[in-house]
C-alpha positions in Angstrom: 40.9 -9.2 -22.4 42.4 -12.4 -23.8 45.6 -13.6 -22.4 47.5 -16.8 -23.7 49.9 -18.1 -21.5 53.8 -17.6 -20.6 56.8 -19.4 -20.6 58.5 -16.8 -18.3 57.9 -13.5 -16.4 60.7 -10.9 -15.7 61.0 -7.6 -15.4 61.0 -4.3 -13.2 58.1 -2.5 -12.1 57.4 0.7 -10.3 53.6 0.8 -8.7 51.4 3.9 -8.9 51.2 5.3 -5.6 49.6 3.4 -2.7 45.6 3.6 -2.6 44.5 3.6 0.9 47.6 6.2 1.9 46.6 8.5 -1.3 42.7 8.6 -0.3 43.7 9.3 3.7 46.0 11.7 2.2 43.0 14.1 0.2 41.1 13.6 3.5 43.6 14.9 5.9 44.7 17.7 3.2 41.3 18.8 3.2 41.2 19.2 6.5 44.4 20.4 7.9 45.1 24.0 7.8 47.6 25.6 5.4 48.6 23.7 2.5 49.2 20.0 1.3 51.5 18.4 -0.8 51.3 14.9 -2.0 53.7 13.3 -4.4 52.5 10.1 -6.0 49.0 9.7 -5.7 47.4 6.7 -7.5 45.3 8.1 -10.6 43.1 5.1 -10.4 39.2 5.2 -10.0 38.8 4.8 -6.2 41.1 7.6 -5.1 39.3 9.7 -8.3 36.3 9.2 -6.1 38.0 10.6 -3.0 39.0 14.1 -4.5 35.8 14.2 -6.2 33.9 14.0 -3.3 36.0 16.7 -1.5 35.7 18.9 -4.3 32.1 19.1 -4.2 32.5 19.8 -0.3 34.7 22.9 -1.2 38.1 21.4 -1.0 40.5 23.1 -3.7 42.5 20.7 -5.7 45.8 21.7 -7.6 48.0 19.8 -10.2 50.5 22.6 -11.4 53.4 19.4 -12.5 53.3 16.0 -13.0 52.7 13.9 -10.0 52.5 16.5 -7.5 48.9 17.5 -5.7 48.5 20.4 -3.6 45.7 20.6 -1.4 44.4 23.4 0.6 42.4 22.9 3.5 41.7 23.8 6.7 38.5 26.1 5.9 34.9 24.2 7.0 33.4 22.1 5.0 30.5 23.0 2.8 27.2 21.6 1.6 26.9 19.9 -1.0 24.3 20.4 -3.8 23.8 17.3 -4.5 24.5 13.7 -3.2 28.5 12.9 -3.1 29.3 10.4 -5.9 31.6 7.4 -3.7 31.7 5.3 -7.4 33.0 1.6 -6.6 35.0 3.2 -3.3 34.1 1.7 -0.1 36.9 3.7 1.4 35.4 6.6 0.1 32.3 6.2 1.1 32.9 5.1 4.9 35.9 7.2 5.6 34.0 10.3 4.3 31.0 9.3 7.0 33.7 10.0 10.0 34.3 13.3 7.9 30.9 14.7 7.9 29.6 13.4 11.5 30.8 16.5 12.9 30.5 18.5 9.8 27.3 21.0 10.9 25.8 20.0 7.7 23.2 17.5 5.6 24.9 15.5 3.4 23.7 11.9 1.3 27.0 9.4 0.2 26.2 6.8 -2.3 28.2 4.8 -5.1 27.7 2.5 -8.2 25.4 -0.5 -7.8 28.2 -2.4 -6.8 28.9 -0.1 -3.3 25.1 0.5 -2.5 25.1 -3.4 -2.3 27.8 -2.9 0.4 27.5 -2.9 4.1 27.1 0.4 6.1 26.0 -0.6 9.8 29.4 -1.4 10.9 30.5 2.3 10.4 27.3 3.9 10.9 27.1 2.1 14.5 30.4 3.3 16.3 30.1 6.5 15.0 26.0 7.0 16.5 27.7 6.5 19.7 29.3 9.7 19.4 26.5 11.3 18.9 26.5 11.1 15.1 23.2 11.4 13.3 23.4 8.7 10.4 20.7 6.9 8.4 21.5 4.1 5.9 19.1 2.5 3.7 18.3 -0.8 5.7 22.2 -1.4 6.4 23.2 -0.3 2.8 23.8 3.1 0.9 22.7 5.9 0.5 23.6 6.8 3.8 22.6 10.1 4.8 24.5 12.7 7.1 23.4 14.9 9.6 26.6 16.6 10.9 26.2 17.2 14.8 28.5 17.7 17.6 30.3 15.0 18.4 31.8 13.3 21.9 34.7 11.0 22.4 33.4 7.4 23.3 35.2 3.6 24.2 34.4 1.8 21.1 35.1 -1.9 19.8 34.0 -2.0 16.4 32.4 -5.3 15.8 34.5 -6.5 12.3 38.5 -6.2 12.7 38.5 -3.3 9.9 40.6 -1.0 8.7 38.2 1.6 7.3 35.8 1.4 10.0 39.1 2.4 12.6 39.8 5.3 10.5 36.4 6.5 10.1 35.7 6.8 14.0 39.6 8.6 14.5 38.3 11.1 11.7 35.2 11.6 13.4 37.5 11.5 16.4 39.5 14.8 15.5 36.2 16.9 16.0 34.8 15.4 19.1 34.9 16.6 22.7 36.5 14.5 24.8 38.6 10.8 24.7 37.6 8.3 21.8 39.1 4.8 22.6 39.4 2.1 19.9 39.8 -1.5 20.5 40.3 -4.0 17.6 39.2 -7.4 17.8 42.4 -7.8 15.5 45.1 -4.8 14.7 44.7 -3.8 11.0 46.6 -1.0 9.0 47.6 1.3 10.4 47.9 3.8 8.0 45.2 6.7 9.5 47.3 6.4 12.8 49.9 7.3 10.7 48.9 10.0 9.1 47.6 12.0 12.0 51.0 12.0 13.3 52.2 13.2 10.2 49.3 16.3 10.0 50.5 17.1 13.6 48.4 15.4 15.3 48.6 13.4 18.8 47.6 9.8 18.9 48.2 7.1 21.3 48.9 3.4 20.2 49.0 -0.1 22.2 48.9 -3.1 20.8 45.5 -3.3 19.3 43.9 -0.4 21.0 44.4 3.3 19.8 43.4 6.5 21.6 43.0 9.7 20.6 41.9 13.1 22.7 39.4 15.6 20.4 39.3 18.0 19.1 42.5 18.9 17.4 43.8 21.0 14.6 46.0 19.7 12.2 48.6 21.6 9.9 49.1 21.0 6.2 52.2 18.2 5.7 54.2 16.5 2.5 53.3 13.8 1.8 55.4 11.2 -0.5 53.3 8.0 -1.5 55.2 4.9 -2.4 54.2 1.8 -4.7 51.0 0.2 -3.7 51.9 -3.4 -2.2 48.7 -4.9 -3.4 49.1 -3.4 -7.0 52.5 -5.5 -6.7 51.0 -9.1 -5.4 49.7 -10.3 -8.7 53.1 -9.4 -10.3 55.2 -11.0 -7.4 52.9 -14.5 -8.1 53.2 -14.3 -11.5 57.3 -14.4 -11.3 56.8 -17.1 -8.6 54.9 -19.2 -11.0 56.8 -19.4 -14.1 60.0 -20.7 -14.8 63.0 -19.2 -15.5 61.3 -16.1 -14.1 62.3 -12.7 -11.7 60.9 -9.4 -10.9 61.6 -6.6 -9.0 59.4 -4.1 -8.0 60.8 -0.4 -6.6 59.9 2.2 -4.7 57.2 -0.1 -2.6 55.3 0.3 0.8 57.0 -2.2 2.8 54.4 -1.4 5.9 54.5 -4.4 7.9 50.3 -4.6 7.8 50.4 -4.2 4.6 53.1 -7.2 3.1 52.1 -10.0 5.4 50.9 -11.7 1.9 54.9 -11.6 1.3 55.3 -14.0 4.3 52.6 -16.0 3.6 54.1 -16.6 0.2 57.6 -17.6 1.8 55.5 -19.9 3.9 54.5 -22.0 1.0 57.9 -21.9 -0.3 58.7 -18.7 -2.2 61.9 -17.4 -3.1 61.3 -13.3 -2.0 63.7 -10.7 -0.7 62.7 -7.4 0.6 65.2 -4.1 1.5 63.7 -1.0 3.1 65.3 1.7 1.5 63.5 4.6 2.8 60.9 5.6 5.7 60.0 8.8 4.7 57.0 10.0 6.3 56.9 7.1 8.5 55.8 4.9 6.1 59.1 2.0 5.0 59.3 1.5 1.1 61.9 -0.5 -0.4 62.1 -3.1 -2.9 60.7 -6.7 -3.5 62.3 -9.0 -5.4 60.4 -12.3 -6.3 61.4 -15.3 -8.0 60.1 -18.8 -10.0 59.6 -21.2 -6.6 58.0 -24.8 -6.0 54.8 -23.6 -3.8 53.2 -25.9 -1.5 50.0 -25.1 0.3 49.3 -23.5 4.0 46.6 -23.0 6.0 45.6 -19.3 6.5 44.4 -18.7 10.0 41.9 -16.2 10.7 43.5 -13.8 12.9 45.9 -13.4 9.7 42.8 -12.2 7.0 43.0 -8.9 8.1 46.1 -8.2 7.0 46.4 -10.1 3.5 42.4 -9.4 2.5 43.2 -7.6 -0.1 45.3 -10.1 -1.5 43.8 -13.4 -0.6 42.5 -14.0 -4.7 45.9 -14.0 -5.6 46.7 -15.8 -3.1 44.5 -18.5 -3.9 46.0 -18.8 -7.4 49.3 -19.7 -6.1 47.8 -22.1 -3.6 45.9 -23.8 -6.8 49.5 -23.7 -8.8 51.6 -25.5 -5.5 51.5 -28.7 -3.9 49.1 -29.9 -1.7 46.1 -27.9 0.4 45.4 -24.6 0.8 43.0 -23.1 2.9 41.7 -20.1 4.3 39.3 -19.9 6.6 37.7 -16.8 8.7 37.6 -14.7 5.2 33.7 -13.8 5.7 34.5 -10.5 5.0 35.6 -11.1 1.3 31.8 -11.7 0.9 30.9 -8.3 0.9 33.7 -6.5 -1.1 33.4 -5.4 -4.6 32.0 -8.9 -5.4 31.7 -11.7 -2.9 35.1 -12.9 -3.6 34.8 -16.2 -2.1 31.8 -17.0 -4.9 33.8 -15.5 -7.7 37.4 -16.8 -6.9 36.0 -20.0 -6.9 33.9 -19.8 -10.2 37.0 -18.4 -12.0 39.7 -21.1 -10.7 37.3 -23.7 -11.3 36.2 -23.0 -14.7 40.5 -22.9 -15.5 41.0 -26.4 -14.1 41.3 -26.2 -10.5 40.4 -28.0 -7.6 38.9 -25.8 -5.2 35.6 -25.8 -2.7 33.4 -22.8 -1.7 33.6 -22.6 2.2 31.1 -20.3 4.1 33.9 -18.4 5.3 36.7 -19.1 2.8 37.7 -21.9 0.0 39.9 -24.7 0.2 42.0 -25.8 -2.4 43.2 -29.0 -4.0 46.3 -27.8 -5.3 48.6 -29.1 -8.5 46.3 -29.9 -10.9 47.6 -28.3 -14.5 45.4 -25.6 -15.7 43.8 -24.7 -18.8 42.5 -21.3 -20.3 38.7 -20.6 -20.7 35.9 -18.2 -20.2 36.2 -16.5 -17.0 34.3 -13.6 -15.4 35.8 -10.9 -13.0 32.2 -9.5 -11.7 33.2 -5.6 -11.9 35.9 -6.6 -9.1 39.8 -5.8 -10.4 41.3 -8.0 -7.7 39.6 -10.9 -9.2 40.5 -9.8 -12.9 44.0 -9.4 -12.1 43.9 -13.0 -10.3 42.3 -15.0 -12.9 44.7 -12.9 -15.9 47.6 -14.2 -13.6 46.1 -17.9 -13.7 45.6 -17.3 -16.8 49.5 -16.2 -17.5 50.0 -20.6 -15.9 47.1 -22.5 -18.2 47.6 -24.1 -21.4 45.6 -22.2 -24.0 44.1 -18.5 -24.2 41.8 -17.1 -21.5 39.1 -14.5 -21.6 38.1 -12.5 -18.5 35.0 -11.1 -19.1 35.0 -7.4 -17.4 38.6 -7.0 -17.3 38.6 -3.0 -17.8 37.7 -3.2 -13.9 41.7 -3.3 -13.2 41.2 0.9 -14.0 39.8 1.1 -10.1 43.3 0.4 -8.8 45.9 0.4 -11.6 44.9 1.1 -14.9 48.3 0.2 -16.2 47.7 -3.7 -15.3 47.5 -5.5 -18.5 50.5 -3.5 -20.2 52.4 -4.2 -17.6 51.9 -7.7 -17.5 52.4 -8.1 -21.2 55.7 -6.4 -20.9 56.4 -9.1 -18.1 55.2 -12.1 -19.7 57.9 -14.0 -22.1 56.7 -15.9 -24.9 
């Protein structure tokens, strides 16, 4: 994709529906009883590999009208005849693991050379303390499933993850007995959620959740909002332009889930947000972003959790502001769909930038003016959208290399942004 730069950015955007509610929504549809409706569900690839996956396990799928799933579930699981096909999704693929611990069946999960490069330990760990039987392939995928019955355990998982947490609450649901989780550091919050939501009891404190096995859950409505993350790269590219606003509607507005929106008005940005809505216990609202004068922070490590998804665009508006920029603690970014430390830094410095690999994050010089050149996004779509929103700031045209990757989260990206970018 070649992208020449913009004088301005306006415009309002609605976001495809959020992607980690839409996957835990196809899980817990598939396995409550009774029928599911979700309205909203992102279309993009990761999600696709969710309801594939299920499908293949049994779980019957519905579109009768546009934008509206229903999912009956409730019925076991069964076999699948052949390995289940997690494409680029790590959620997918580690969620679905707490799925079939307890499923009674032999199952294999694996994913594009991209996710079989991914690590499997940390979920595969936690959940062998229940009694799950799970073999990875020396820490990576294929991982293979032995469904068995499952007891409730006192777990601290060893990396402050999201997916890991919602993988041993879904195992959870089937096993005998109390399952404790303790976060080194609270992340989303969104499985929590959505057990509540399929009638199901959870208990919450501070970082440690609790949940008593087994339980039944009932089929639910479910209405997705706007994917935050989808929204970052269009809420930076207003803040860097002059002359520049955009609005974005219908948006989660989950507090673990827009603390990049703080960190942003840290460093100077001019951002409003308005919950307009907490249906199914999930805020949405509206953001509205405009041009600022950024200046650099220092992102501590107890904060990564919550803005990891969105620390690449993050680090092009700490390249565009004043002074340093840092992050530090951001290890896991190593192992995402590309080690996103290595490939931020490749891309910002090939466009100008001032900016230094650290072992556990980067640190930028920022200010210096950028200019467009050959960039690469690895197969990763955060990093393509990133460097095409660098790209939007630099003097001349850029090419990202690999930029159809954006299709794994919003597919709509580069229209979008062309219908944003003044010229």
């Amino acid at each position: 994709m070649k992208i020449r730069p913009a004088r301005s950015f306006r415009g309002t955007f609605q976001m495809p529906g959020d992607k980690s509610i839409t996957h835990r929504a196809f899980l817990f549809g598939a396995l409550a009883h009774g029928v599911t409706t979700i309205e909203g569900a992102s279309a993009g690839d990761d999600c696709t590999s969710t309801r594939r996956c299920l499908s293949a396990l049994g779980v019957r799928f519905e579109s009768d009208s546009p934008g509206l799933i229903t999912v009956t579930g409730g019925r076991p699981l069964s076999r699948p005849i052949a390995a289940l096909d997690c494409g680029n999704s790590g959620t997918t693929l580690r969620l679905l693991m707490g799925v079939l611990a307890g499923s009674g069946f032999e199952s294999e999960l694996a994913g594009d050379e991209s996710l079989n490069r991914r690590p499997m330990e940390r979920v595969a760990r936690p959940l062998r303390e229940m009694g799950a039987q799970i073999e990875t392939t020396n820490g990576l995928p294929p991982v293979r499933v032995a469904g068995a019955k499952l007891r409730g355990a006192s777990l601290t998982p060893e990396a402050a993850s999201a997916q890991i947490k919602s993988a041993i609450l879904l195992a959870a649901l089937q096993a005998e007995g109390k399952t404790i989780v303790r976060e080194p550091i609270s992340t989303r919050d969104h499985t929590e959620r959505m057990i509540e939501r399929f009638g199901g009891r959870i208990e919450r404190q501070g970082s440690e959740v609790s949940l008593e096995g087994p339980q039944a859950l009932r089929g639910a409505r479910v209405v997705i909002p706007g994917d935050p993350s989808s929204a970052a790269p269009f809420v930076v590219a207003a803040l860097l332009r002059p002359d520049s606003e955009v609005t974005i509607e219908g948006v989660l507005l989950n507090p673990h889930r827009v603390r990049y929106l703080d960190i942003l008005r840290e460093m100077g940005a001019d951002i409003e947000t308005t919950v307009t809505s907490e249906a199914d216990a999930e805020p949405a609202g509206r953001i509205v972003a405009r041009s600022s004068a950024l200046h650099g922070v220092s992102i501590a490590p107890a904060d990564v959790p919550a803005v990891v998804d969105e620390l690449p665009i993050l680090a092009v508006a700490g390249a565009m502001g004043e002074g340093r920029f840092e992050v530090r603690g951001a290890s896991e970014l190593r192992v995402k769909e590309s080690d996103r430390i290595a490939s931020m830094v490749e891309g910002l410095t090939l466009l100008g930038a001032d900016i230094e690999e650290l072992a556990d994050g980067f640190r930028v010089a920022g200010g210096r003016p950028l200019r467009g050149a050959p960039v690469r996004s690895h197969g990763d779509h955060r990093i393509a959208m990133a460097l095409s929103v660098a790209a939007l700031a630099a003097e001349g045209e850029t090419e990202v290399a690999g930029a159809e990757a954006v299709s794994i989260s919003l597919p709509s990206f580069f229209p979008e942004l062309e219908r944003g970018a003044g010229r």
